[in-house]
N, C-alpha and C positions, 0 to 999 in steps of 0.2 A: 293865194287865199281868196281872192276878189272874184275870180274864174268860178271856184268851190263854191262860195257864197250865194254866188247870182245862179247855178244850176243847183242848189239845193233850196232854194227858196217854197216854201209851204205854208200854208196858213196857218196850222195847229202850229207850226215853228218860229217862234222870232230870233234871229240871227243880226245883231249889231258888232258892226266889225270897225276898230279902229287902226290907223299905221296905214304906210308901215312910222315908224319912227328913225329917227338919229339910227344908226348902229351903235350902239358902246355896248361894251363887252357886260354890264351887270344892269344893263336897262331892257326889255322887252322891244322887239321890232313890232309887233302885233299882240293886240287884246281881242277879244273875239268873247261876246259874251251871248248864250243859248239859254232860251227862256222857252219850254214848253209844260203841257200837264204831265210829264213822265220824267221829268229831267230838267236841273238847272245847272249853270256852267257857266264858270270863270275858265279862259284860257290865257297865260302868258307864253308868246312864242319867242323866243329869242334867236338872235340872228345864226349862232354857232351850233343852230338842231337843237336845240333843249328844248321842253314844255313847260309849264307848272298849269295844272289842274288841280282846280274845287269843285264840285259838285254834289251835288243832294237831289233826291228823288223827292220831290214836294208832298207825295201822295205818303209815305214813309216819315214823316219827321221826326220820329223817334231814333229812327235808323242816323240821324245828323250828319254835317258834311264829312266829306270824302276829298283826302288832299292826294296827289301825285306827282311825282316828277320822273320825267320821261328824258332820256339821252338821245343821242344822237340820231335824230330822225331823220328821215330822208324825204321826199317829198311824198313817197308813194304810202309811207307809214302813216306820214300825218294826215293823211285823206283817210285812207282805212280809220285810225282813230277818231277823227271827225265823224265819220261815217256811223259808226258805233253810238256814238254820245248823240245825234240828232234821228235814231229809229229807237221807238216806242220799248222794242226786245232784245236792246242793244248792250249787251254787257260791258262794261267798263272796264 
C-alpha cells in the first residue's frame, strides 16, 4: 500500500494512508482515506483480502454515498481498484 501511495501521489489528489495495524481477524490492517474534486473515499482493508468502501462524488451530492464490500482481493485487484477510485473517469 505505501509503494502504491508514494507513486500515486498528485496534487489535485490527497491520499492519507494509516496501518498497517494489529492483524485481528474483524479489525482493518489499513485505512486509506482519497480526497479529490471527482471523488471521495473511505477504505478499509483487512488482512484476509476483504475491503469496505464509502465513497461519494462531491460534485453530485444528490447522487449520496456509495457503500461496498469487496472479497478476496489479491494484490494485483486492489491496485486496479485504487487505480479506479483516484482517475477523475474512474468508474467504481
Amino acid at each position: 500500500m505505501r509503494d502504491w501511495l508514494t507513486a500515486r501521489q498528485a496534487p489535485e489528489v490527497r491520499l492519507r494512508l494509516e496501518g498497517p495495524f494489529p492483524a485481528a481477524p474483524m479489525d482493518p490492517s489499513w485505512f486509506l482515506r482519497i480526497e479529490a474534486p471527482f471523488r471521495e473515499a473511505d477504505l478499509l482493508v483487512f488482512s484476509d483480502g476483504r475491503l469496505d468502501l464509502s465513497w461519494y462524488d462531491p460534485r453530485d451530492l444528490d447522487a449520496g454515498m456509495r457503500n461496498e464490500g469487496h472479497g478476496h482481493l489479491s494484490p494485483t485487484s486492489l491496485v486496479a481498484l485504487l487505480e479506479r477510485l483516484v482517475r477523475p473517469e474512474g468508474a467504481v
